[in-house]
C-alpha positions as CSV (number, residue, x, y, z in Angstrom):
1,X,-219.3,53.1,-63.5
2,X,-215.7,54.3,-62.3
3,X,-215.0,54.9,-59.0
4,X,-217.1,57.3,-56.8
5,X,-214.7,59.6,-56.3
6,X,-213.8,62.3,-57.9
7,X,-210.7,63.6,-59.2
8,X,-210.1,66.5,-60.2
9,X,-207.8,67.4,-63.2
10,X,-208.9,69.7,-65.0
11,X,-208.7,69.9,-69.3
12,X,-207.7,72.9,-70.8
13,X,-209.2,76.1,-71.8
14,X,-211.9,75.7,-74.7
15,X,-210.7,78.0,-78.1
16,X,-213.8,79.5,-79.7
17,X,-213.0,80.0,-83.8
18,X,-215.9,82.3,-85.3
19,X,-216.7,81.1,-89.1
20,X,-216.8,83.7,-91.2
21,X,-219.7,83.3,-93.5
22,X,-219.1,83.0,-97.5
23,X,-220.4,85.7,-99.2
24,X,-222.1,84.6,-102.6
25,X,-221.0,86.0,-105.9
26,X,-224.4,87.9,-107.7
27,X,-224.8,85.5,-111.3
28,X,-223.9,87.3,-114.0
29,X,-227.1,89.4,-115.6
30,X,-227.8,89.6,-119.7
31,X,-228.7,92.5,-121.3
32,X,-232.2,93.2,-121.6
33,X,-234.3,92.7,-125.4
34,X,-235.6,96.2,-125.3
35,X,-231.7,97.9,-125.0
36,X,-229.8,99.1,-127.7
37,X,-227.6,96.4,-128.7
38,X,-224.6,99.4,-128.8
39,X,-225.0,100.5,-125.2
40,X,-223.2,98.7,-123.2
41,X,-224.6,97.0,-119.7
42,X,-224.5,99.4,-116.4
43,X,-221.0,98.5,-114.5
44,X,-222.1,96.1,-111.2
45,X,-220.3,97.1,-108.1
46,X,-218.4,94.8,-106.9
47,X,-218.8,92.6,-104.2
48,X,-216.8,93.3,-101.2
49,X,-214.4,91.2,-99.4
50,X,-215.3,90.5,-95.9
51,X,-213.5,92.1,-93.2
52,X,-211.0,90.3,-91.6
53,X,-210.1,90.5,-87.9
54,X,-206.8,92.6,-86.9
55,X,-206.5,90.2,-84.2
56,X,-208.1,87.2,-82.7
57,X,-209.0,89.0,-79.8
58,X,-211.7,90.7,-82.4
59,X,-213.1,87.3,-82.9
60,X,-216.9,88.2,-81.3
61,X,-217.2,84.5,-78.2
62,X,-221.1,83.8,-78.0
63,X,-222.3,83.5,-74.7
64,X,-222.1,79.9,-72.8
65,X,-225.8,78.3,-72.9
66,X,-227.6,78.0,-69.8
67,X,-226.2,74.8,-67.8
68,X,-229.1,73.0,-67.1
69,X,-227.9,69.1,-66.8
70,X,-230.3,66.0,-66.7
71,X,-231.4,65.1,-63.1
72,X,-231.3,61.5,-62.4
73,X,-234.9,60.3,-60.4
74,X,-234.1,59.9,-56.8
75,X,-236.2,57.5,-54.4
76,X,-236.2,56.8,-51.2
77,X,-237.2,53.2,-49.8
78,X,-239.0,53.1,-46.6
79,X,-235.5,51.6,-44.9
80,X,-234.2,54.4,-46.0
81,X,-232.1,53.7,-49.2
82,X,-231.5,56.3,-51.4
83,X,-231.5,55.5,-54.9
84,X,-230.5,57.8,-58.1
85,X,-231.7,56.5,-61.7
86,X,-230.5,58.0,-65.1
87,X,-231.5,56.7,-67.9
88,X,-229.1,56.9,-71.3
89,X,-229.9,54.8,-74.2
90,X,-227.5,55.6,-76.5
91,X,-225.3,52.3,-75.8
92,X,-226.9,49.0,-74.4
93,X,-225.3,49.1,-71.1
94,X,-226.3,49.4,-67.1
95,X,-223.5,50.9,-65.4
96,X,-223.9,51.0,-61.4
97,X,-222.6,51.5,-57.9
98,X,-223.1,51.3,-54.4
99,X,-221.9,53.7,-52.0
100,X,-221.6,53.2,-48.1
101,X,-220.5,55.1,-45.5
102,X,-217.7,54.1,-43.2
103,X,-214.0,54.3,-45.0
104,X,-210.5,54.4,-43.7
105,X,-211.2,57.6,-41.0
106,X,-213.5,55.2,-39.0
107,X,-210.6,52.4,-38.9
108,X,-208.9,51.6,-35.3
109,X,-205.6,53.1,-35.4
110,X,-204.1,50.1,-34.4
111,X,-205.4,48.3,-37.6
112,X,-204.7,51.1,-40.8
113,X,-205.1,49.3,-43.4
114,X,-208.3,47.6,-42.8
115,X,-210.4,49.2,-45.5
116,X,-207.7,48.2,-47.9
117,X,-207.7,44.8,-47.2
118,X,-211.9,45.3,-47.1
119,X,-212.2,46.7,-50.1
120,X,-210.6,44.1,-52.4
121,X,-211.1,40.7,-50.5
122,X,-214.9,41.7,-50.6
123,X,-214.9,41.0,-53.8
124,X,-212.1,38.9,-54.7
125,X,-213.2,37.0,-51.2
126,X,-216.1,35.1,-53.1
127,X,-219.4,35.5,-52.0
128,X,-220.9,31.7,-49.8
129,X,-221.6,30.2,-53.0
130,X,-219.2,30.9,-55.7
131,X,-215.2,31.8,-55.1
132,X,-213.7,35.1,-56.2
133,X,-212.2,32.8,-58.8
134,X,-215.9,31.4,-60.2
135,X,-217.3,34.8,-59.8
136,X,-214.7,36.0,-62.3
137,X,-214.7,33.5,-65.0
138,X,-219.0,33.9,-65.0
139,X,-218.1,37.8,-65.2
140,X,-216.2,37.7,-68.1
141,X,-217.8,35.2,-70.4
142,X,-220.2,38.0,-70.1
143,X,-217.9,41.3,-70.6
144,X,-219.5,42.0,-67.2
145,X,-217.4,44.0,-64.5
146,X,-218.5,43.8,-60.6
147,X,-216.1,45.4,-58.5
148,X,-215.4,46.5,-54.8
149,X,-212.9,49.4,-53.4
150,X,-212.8,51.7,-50.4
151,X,-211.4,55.1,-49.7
152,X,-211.4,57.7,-47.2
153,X,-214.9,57.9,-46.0
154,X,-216.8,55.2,-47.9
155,X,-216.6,51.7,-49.7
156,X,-217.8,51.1,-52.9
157,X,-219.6,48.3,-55.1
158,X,-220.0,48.5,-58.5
159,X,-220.4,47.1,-61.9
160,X,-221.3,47.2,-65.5
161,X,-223.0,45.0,-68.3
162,X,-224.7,44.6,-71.2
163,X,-228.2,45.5,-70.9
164,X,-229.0,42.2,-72.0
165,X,-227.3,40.3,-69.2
166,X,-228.3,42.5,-66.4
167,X,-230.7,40.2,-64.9
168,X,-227.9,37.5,-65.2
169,X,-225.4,40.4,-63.2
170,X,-228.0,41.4,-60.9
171,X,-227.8,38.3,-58.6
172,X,-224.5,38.6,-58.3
173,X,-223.8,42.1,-56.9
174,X,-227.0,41.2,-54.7
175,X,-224.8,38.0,-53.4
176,X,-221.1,40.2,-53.0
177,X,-223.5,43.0,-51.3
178,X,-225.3,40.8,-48.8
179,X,-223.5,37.2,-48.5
180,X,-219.0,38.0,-48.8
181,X,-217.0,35.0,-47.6
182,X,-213.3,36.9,-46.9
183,X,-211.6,33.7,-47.9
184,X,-208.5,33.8,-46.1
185,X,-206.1,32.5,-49.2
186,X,-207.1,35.8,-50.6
187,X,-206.9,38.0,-47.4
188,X,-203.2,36.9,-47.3
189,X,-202.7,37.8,-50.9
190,X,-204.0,41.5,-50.2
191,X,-202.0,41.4,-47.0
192,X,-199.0,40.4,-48.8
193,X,-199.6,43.6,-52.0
194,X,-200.5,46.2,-49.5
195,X,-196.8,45.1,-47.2
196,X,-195.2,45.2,-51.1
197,X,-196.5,48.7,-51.6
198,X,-195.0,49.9,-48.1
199,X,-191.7,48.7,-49.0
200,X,-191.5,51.1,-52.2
201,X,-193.6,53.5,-50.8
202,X,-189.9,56.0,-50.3
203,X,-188.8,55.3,-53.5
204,X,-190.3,58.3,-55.4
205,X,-190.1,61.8,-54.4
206,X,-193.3,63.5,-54.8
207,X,-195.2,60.4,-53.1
208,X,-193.1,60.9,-50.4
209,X,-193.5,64.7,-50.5
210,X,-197.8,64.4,-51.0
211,X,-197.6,61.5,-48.2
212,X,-195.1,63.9,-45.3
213,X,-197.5,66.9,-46.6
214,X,-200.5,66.1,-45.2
215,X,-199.0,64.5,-42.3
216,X,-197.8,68.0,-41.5
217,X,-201.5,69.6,-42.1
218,X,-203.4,67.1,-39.9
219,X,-200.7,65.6,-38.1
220,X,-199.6,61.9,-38.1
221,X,-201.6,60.0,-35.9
222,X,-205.1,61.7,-38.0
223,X,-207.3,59.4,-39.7
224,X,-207.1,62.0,-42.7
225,X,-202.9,61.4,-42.9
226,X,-202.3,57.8,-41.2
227,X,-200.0,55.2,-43.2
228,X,-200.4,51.8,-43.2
229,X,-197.6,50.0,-41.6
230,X,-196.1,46.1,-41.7
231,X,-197.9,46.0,-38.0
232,X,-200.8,47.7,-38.6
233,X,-201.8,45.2,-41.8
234,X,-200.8,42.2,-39.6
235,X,-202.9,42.8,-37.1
236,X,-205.9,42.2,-39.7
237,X,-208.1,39.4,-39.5
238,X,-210.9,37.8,-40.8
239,X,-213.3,38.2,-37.7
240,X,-212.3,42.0,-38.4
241,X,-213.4,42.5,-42.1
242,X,-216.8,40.5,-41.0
243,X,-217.2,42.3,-38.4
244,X,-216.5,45.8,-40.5
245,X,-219.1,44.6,-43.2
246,X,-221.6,44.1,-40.6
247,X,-220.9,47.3,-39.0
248,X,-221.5,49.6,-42.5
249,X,-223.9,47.1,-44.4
250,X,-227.4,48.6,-43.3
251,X,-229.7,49.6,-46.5
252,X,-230.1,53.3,-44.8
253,X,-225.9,54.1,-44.9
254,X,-226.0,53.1,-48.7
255,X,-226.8,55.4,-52.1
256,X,-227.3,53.1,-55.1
257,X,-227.1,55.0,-58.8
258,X,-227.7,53.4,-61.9
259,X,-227.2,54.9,-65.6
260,X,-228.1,52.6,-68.8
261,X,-230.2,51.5,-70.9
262,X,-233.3,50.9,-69.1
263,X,-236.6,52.2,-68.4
264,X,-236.0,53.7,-64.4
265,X,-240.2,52.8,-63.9
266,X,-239.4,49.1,-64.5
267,X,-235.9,49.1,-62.4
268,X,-237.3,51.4,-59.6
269,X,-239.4,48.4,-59.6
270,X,-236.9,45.7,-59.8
271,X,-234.6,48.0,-57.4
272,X,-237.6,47.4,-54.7
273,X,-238.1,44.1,-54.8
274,X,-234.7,43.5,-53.9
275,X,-233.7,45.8,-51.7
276,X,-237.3,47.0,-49.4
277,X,-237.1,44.1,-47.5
278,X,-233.4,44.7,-46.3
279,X,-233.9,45.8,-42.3
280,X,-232.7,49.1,-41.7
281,X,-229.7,49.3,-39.2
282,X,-227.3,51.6,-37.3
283,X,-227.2,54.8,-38.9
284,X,-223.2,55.0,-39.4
285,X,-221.7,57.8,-38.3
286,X,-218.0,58.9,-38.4
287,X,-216.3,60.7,-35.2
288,X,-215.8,63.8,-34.8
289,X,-211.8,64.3,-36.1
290,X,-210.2,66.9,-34.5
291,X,-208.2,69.4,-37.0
292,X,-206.1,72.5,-35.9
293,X,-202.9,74.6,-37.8
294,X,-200.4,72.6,-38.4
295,X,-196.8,73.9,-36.6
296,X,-195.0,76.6,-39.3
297,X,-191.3,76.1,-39.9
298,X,-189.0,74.2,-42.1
299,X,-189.0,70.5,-42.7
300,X,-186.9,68.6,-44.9
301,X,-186.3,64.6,-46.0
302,X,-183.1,63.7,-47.2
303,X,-183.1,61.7,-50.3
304,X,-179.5,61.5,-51.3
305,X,-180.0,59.4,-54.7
306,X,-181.8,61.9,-56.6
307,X,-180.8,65.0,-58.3
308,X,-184.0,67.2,-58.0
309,X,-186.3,68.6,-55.4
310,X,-189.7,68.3,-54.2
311,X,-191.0,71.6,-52.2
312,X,-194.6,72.1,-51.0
313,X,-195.8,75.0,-49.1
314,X,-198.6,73.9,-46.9
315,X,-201.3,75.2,-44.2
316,X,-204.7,74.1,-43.5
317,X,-207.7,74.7,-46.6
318,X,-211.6,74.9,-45.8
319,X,-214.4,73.1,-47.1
320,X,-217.0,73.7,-49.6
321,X,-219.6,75.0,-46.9
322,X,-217.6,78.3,-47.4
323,X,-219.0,81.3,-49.2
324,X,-215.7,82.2,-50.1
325,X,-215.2,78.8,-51.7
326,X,-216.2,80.4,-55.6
327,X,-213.5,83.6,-55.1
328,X,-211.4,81.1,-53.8
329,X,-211.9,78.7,-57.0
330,X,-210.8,81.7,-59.1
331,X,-208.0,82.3,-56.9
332,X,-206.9,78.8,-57.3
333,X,-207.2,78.9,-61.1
334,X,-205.8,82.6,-61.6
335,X,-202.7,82.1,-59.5
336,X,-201.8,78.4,-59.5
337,X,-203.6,76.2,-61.6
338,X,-202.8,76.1,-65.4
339,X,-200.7,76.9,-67.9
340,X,-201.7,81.0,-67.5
341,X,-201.4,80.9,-64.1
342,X,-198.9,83.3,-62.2
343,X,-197.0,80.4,-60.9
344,X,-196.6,78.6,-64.1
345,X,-195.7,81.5,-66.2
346,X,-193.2,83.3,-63.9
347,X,-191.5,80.5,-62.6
348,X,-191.6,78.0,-64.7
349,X,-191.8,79.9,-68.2
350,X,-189.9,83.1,-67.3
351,X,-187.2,82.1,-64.6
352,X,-186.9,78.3,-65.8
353,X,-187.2,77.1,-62.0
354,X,-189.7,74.4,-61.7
355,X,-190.2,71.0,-63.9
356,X,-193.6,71.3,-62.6
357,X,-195.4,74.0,-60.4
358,X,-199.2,75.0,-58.9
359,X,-201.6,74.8,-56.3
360,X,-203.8,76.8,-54.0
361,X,-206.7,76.6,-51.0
362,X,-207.9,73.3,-51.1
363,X,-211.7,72.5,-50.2
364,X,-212.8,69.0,-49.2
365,X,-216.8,68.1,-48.7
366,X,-216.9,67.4,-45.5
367,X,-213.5,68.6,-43.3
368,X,-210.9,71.6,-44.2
369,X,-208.9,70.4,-46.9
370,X,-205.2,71.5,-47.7
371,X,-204.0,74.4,-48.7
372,X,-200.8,73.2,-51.1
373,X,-198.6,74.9,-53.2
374,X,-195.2,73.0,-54.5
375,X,-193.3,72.4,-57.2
376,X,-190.1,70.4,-58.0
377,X,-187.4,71.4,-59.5
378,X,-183.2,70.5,-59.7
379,X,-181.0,69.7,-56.7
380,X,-178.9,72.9,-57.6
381,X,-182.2,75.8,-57.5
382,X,-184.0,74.6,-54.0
383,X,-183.6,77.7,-52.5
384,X,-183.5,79.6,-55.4
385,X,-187.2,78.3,-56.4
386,X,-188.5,78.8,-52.4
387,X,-187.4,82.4,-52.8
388,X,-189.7,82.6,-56.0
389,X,-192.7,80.9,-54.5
390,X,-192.4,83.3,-51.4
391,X,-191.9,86.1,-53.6
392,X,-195.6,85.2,-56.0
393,X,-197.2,84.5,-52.5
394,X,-196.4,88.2,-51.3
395,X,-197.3,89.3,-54.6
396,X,-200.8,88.1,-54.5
397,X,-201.3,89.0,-51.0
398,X,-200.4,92.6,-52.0
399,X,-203.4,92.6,-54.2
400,X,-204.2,94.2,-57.5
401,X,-205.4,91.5,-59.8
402,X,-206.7,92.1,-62.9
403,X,-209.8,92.6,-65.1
404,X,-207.5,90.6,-67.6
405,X,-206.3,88.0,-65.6
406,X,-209.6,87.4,-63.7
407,X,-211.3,86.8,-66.9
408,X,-208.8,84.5,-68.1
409,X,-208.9,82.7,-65.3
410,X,-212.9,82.7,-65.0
411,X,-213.0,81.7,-68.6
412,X,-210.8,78.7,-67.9
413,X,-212.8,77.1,-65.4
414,X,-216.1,77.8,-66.9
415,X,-215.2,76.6,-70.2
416,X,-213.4,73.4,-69.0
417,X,-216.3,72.8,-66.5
418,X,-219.0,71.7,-69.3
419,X,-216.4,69.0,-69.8
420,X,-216.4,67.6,-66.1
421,X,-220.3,66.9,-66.4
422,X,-220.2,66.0,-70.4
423,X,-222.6,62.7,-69.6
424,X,-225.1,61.7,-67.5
425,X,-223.0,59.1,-65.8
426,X,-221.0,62.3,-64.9
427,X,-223.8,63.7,-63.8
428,X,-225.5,60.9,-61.6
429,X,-221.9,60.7,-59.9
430,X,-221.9,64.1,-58.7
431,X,-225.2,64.1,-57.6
432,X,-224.5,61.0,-55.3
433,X,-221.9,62.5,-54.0
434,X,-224.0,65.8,-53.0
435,X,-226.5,63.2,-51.5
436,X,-223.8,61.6,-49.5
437,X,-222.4,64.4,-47.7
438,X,-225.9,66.8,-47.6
439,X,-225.2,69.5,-50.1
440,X,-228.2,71.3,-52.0
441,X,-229.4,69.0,-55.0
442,X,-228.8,72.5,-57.0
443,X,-225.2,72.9,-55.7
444,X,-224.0,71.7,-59.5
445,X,-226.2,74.1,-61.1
446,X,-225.2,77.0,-58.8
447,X,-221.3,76.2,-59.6
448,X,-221.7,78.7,-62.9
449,X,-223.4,81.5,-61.3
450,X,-221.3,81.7,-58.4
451,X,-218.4,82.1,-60.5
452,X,-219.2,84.8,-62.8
453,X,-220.2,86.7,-59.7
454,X,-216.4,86.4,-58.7
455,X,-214.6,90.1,-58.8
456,X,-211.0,91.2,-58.7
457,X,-211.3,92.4,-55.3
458,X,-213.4,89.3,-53.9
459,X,-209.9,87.7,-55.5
460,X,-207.6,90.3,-53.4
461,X,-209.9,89.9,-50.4
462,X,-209.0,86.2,-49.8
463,X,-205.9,85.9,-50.9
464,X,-205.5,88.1,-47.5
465,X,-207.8,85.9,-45.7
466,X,-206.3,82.6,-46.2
467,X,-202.5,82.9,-47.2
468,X,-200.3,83.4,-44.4
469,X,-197.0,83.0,-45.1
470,X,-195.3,83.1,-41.8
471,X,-198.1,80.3,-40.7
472,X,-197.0,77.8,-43.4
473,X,-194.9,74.9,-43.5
474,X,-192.2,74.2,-45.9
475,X,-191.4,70.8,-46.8
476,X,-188.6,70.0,-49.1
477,X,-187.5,66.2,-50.3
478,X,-184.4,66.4,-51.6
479,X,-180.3,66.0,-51.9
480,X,-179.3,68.6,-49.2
481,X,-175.3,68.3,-50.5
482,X,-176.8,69.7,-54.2
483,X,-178.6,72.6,-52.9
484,X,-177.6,76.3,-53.4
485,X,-177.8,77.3,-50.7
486,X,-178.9,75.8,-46.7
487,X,-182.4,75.1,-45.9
488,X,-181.5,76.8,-42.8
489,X,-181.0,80.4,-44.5
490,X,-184.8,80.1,-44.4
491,X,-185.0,79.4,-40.5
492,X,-184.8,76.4,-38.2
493,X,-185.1,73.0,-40.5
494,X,-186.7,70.2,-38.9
495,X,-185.3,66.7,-40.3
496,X,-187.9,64.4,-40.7
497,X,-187.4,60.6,-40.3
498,X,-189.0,58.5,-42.7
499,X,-187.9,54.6,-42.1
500,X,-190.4,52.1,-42.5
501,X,-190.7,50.3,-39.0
502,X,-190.7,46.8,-39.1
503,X,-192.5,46.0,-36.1
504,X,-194.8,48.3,-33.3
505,X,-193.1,50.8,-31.9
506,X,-192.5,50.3,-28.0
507,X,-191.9,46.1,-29.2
């Protein structure tokens, strides 16, 4: 199963083609016995040619079908587990994962970085019995896959195998879940990547754009924008990743789904046996994370060895709680989010500004999210292509959007959104996630409906409501000598200062 989270890319719009049907030539008829062999046979009319569209926009689009996706079976052990089974025979595999709650937002400050370290020395750590080493080499004799990771609110164990060796697997994400040794050989080598990683992490622009970005949204020190630093990852230990396992590892902070080839009355079954007897624990629960506007003005990085720019735009989003979150969707989609899209086609297709443009109101599950727009473009058009993102900003505000481009924009999502949920491993995913931060089980289904219902002024409406120009931030990465013009034409610019620290500040 890939990883529990879900990233959002989205394919392009769908092109319906209408078939026109083949219209069969009548068979040729033979005069009858009884006619006079001198008259000639009646003149047939003939067939006609079938009408061809003027334009493809004649081209009649059937209706989507009704959305109406495969619900995994969800049970509940009396420890409170949740567990999600889908069953899919059409290859011989079980595909699976574990999700728990606790991720990098529930990490001390002082040690950022611990759920990195956690989430590959659980696995590559060895379990009491077997190294990471041994555990691999019995792994893939099999073509088998058991893997851990972490991210912002959870950690995650999961594998894959041939339906034939699952009971052989089985055992073995039972001994990573429940008995990890965190050899210390292999803590050092994760140490060692993750202080590699720091080092490069200024070397490319947008990184360092994306990372500064949220940093201005939430501020630095917020467990949603926090870096990793040389000090931070040295201050991990061993006694700490035990200690953190211990802390999330209770059968009622976990979700377990499963998709394959199997009957889900016999692995419900199996699933029982091995996991009822677990004792429940601690209900985990993050903190409270305190998240207010970020301070509007102008912020710039100099980066003096690179000929372009990266610029973002950013304020705080919402989450998907929101009932505007479907009119915001469009909004997203209709002004920054494809090809068609206002940004793409005026500044990037018409005025030949941007290498790359987009954005919008960003919606996370459980916390506001982001609201991002940026682009990059060359050293010598940075104020040039601010002026033009200002200029669609207050263009959208202003209102007026269109049947036209609502409908494009509707059709885009809807079309590409079959493709997002195309498999029941798709599926299963996103209704683990719903599970994990308390959304509707319907909440899928009711994506559709929700967006159909979207109107041009519902558009207009919240682009007032949630774009605010003069409350934005402006953060541009760049090669200050190369720009057309002063950041400062645009108001007071804030430098930012973006050396790695070698050591804790105050030391």
């Amino acid at each position: 199963m890939k990883k529990l989270t879900r990233n959002s890319a989205r394919l392009g719009s769908v092109l319906l083609l209408a078939l026109v049907p083949l219209v069969a030539a009548p068979q040729a008829t033979s005069p009858s016995k009884e006619s006079a062999p001198n008259i000639a046979p009646a003149a047939q009319p003939k067939p006609s040619a079938p009408s061809a569209a003027a334009s493809w926009k004649q081209i009649p689009i059937p209706p989507l079908h009704q959305f109406k996706p495969q619900e995994p079976r969800r049970v509940e052990l009396p420890n409170g587990m949740v567990i999600f089974l889908q069953e899919d025979h059409e290859l011989p595999l079980i595909n699976g994962a574990i999700r728990i709650r606790g991720g990098s937002r529930d990490e001390p400050a002082e040690k950022t970085g611990l759920d990195q370290v956690y989430g590959q020395v659980w696995r590559t750590g060895g379990t009491k019995t077997r190294t990471g080493d041994q555990l691999d080499d019995f792994l893939e004799s099999r073509a088998a896959i058991v893997e851990t990771s972490s991210n912002q609110d959870s950690s995650i164990l999961n594998w894959s195998s041939l339906k034939e060796d699952f009971d052989q697997v089985f055992p073995v994400i039972l001994d990573v879940l429940e008995n990890p040794e965190f050899r210390q050989e292999k803590i050092d080598l994760a140490k060692r990547q993750i202080s590699g990683f720091i080092a490069r992490r200024n070397d490319d622009v947008e990184r360092i754009a994306r990372r500064e970005a949220t940093k201005l949204v939430y501020g630095a020190n917020s467990p949603y924008a926090r870096s990793a630093e040389y000090y931070t990852i040295g201050a991990i230990t061993r006694d700490d990743l035990i200690d953190w396992h211990k802390r999330t590892m209770a059968p009622n902070n976990m979700i377990l789904g499963m998709v394959g080839d199997f009957d889900s009355t016999v692995m419900e079954a199996k699933l029982r046996k091995a996991f009822s007897e677990l004792p429940k624990g601690q209900a985990f629960a993050s903190q409270p994370i305190a998240v207010n506007r970020p301070a509007p003005g102008i912020y710039f990085i100099e980066k003096d060895d690179v000929n372009q720019s990266s610029i973002s735009l950013v304020d705080l989003g919402t989450d998907r709680h929101n009932p505007d979150y479907y009119a915001l969707t469009v909004m997203n989609e209709l002004f920054g989010g494809g090809f068609s899209s206002r940004l793409f086609s005026n500044i990037r297709s018409k005025q030949g500004l941007a290498y790359d443009v987009g954005g919008g109101v960003g919606f996370a599950f459980d916390h506001p999210g982001m609201l991002d727009i940026s682009m990059g473009t060359k050293s010598a058009t940075t104020a040039a292509a601010i002026d033009a993102l200002w200029q669609q900003i207050r263009e959208l505000i202003k209102g007026g959007v269109t049947q036209t481009e609502l409908k494009k924009a509707k059709d885009a999502i809807l079309n590409s959104f079959i493709f997002e949920f195309d498999s029941k491993e798709k599926v299963l995913v996103e209704r683990m996630r719903y599970e994990f931060y308390g959304y509707p089980p319907d909440f899928l289904e009711r994506f559709r409906a929700g967006i159909e219902k979207v109107t041009p002024a519902d558009v207009d409406r919240v682009a007032k409501k949630y774009l605010h120009p003069d409350q934005m931030s402006v953060l541009v990465v760049g090669n200050a000598k190369d720009f057309d013009r002063s950041l400062s034409t645009f108001g007071k610019v804030t430098p930012l200062d973006i050396s790695i620290p070698q050591k804790k500040p105050g030391m």
